[in-house]
matplotlib code that plots the C-alpha trace (Angstrom):
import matplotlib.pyplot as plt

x = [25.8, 26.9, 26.1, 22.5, 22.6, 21.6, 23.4, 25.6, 28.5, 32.1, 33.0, 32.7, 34.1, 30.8, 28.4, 24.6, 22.8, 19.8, 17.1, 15.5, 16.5, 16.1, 14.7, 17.0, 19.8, 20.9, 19.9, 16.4, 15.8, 17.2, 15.3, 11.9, 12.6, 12.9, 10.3, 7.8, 9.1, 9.7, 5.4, 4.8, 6.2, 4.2, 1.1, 1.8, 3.8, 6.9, 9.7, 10.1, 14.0, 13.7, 12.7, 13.1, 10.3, 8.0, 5.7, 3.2, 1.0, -0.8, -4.2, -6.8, -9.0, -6.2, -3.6, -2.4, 1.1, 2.7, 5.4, 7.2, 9.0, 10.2, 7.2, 4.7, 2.8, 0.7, -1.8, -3.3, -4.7, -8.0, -8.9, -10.8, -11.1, -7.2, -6.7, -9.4, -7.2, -3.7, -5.4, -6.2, -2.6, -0.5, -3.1, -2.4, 1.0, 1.7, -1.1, -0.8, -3.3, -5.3, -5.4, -7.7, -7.3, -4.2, -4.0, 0.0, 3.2, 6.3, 5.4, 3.2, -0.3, -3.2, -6.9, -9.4, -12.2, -15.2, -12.9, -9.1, -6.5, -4.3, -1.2, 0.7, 3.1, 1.5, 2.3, 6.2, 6.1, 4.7, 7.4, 10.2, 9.3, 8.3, 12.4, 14.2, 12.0, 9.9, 6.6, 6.1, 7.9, 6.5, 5.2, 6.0, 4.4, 7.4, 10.1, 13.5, 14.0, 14.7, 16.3, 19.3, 22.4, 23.9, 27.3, 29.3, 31.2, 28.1, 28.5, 30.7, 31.8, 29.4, 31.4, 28.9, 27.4, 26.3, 22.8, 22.4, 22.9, 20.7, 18.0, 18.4, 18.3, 15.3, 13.7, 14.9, 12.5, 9.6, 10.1, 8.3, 5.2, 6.1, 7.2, 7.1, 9.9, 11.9, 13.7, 14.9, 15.9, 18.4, 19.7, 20.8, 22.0, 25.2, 26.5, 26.7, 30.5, 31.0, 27.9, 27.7, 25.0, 24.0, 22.7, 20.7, 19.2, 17.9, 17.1, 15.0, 12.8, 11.5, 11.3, 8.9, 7.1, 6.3, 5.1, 2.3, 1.0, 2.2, -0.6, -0.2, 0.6, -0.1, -3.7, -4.4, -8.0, -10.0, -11.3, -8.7, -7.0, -3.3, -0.6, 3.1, 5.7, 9.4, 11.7, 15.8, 19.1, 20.9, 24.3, 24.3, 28.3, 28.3]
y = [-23.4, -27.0, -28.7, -30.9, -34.5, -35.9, -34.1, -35.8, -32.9, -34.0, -30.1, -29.8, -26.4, -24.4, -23.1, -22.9, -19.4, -18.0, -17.4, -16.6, -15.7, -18.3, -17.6, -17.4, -15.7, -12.1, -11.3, -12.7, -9.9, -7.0, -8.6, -8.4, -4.9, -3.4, -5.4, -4.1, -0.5, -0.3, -1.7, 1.2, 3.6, 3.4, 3.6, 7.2, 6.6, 8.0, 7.1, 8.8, 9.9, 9.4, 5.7, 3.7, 1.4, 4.3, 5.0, 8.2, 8.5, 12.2, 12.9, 16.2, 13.9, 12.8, 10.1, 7.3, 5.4, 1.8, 0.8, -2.4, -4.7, -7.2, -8.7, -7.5, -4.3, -1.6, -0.1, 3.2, 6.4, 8.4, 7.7, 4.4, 4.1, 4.5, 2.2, -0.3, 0.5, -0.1, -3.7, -4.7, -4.1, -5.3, -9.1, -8.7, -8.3, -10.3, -11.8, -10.9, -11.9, -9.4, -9.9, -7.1, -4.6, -4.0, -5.5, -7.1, -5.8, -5.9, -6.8, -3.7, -4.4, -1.8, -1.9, 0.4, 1.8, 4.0, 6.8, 6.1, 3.8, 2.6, 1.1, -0.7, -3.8, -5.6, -9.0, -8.4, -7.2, -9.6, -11.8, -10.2, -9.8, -13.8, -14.1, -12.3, -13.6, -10.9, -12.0, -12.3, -9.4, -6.7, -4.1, -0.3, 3.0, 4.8, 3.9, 5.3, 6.0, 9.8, 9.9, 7.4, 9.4, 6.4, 7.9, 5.8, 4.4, 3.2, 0.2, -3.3, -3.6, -6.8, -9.6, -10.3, -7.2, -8.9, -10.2, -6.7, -5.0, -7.0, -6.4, -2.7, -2.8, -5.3, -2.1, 0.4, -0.6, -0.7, 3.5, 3.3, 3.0, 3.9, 7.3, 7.1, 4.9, 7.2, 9.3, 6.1, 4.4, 7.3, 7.8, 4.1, 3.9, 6.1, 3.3, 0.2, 0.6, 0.9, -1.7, -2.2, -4.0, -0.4, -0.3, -3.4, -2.3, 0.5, -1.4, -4.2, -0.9, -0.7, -4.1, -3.8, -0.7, -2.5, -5.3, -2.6, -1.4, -4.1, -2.6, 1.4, 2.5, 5.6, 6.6, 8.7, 9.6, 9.8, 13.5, 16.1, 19.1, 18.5, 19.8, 18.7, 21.2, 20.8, 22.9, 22.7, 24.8, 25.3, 26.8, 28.7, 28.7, 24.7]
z = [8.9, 8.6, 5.6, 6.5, 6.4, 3.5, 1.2, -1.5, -2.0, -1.4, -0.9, 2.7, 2.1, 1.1, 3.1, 2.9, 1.8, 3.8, 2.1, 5.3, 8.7, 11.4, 14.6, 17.4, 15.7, 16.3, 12.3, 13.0, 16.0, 13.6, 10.2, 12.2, 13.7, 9.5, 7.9, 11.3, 11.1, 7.5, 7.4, 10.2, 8.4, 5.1, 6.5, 8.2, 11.4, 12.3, 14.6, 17.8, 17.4, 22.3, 22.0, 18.7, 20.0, 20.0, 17.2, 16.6, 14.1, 14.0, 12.1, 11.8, 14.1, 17.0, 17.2, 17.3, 19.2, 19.1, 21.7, 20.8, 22.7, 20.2, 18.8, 21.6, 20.7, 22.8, 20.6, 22.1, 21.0, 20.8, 17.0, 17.0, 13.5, 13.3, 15.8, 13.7, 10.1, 11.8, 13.8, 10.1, 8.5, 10.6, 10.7, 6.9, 7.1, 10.2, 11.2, 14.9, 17.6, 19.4, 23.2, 23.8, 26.1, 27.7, 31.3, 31.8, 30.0, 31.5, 34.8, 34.9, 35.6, 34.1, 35.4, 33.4, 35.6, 34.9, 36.5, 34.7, 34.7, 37.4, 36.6, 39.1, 39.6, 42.7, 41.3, 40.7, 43.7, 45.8, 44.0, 44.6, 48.4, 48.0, 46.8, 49.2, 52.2, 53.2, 52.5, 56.2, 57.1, 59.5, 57.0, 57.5, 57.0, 55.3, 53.0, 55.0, 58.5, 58.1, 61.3, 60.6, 58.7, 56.4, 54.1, 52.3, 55.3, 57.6, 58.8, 58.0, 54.5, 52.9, 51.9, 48.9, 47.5, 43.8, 45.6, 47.0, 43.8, 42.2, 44.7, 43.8, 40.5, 41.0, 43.3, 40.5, 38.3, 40.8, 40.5, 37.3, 38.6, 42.7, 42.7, 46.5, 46.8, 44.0, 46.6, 48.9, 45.9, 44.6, 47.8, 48.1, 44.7, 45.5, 47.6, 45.1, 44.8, 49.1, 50.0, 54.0, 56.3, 57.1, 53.6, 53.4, 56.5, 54.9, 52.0, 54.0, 54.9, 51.7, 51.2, 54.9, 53.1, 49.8, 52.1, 53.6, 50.3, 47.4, 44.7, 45.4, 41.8, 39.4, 38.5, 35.2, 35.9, 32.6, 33.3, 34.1, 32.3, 33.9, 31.1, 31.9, 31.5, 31.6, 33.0, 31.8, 33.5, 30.0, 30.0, 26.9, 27.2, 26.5]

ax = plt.figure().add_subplot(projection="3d")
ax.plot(x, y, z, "-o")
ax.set_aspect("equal")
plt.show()
């Protein structure tokens, strides 16, 4: 830091001293990230060593988890009166503002019904169709024409292909919440090093099959007994 104006020192050799990190810089980001999980900590929660934004918080009576993207948190769990006790540190400690349920993060939308929770992203994707120029398009009732063959040498090479990757990677996050685009998706993702105009044909498909059904999401319904299990090959020799 430069020396503020105002101050009578001929040394224009010394430097000023943080007492506090200023927001903006990369050591603000990293200060706020200790001084919220060092907070999190202390009061019973521990870090998830598969996502360092992840906090869980286990009790006799259920549980409790915090996801953090910088200094926006998601507050969920089945112990209300944990839920209640965590609200009031972090206000203390913070004092952070409580927008209520949880309805838009990350361009993920979330409606709560009597019956579960749907989570979908119609409004990014009625804006990315609004970008490209398919919000007119005729829509279509399936992702990929399953009768077209497309390798990595379909078509004429495209002259630009950084607008075309970014539409995929655009679409590649659209598979959190639209698995039924997930197969189309990984199959066009092996050509972003050989692009063609067969392969933004294909991709305009998708863009036509979002256009039919721009709010189809994922629904937990609030009454089930579905388990997950996980299944992994393991080569014991590696």
């Amino acid at each position: 830091m430069k020396q503020p104006p105002g101050l009578n020192n001929s040394d224009l050799t010394l430097i000023c001293k943080l007492h506090k990190s200023i927001y903006g810089l990369k050591q603000a980001s990293r200060k706020w990230h200790d001084k919220l999980t060092n907070t999190l900590l202390q009061i019973g929660f521990i870090k998830s060593f598969f996502d360092y934004s992840l906090f869980l918080k286990h009790t006799d009576i259920g549980f409790t988890t915090i996801l953090v993207y910088v200094d926006d948190l998601i507050l969920a769990g089945n112990d209300l009166n944990q839920i209640t006790q965590t609200k009031y540190v972090l206000h203390k400690k913070f004092s952070i503002k409580d927008l209520g349920d949880l309805k838009f993060f990350l361009g993920m939308e979330v409606a709560r019904l009597k019956q579960g929770i749907h989570l979908y992203q119609r409004k990014y994707t009625l804006e990315l169709l609004q970008e490209i120029g398919f919000l007119g398009a005729k829509p279509s009732s399936t992702p990929m024409s399953y009768n077209t063959i497309i390798h990595s040498k379909s078509g004429i090479v495209l002259q630009d292909p950084t607008s075309y990757r970014r539409l995929i990677r655009k679409l590649l996050y659209l598979t959190r919440t639209r698995p039924d685009i997930s197969f189309s998706m990984g199959y066009l993702s092996q050509f972003l090093a050989y692009l063609t105009d067969e392969h933004y044909k294909a991709t305009t498909q998708i863009l036509r099959y979002l256009k039919s059904c721009p709010a189809q999401g994922i629904f937990f319904p609030s009454n089930n007994d579905t388990t997950l299990q996980g299944y992994s090959d393991l080569d014991w020799a590696t």
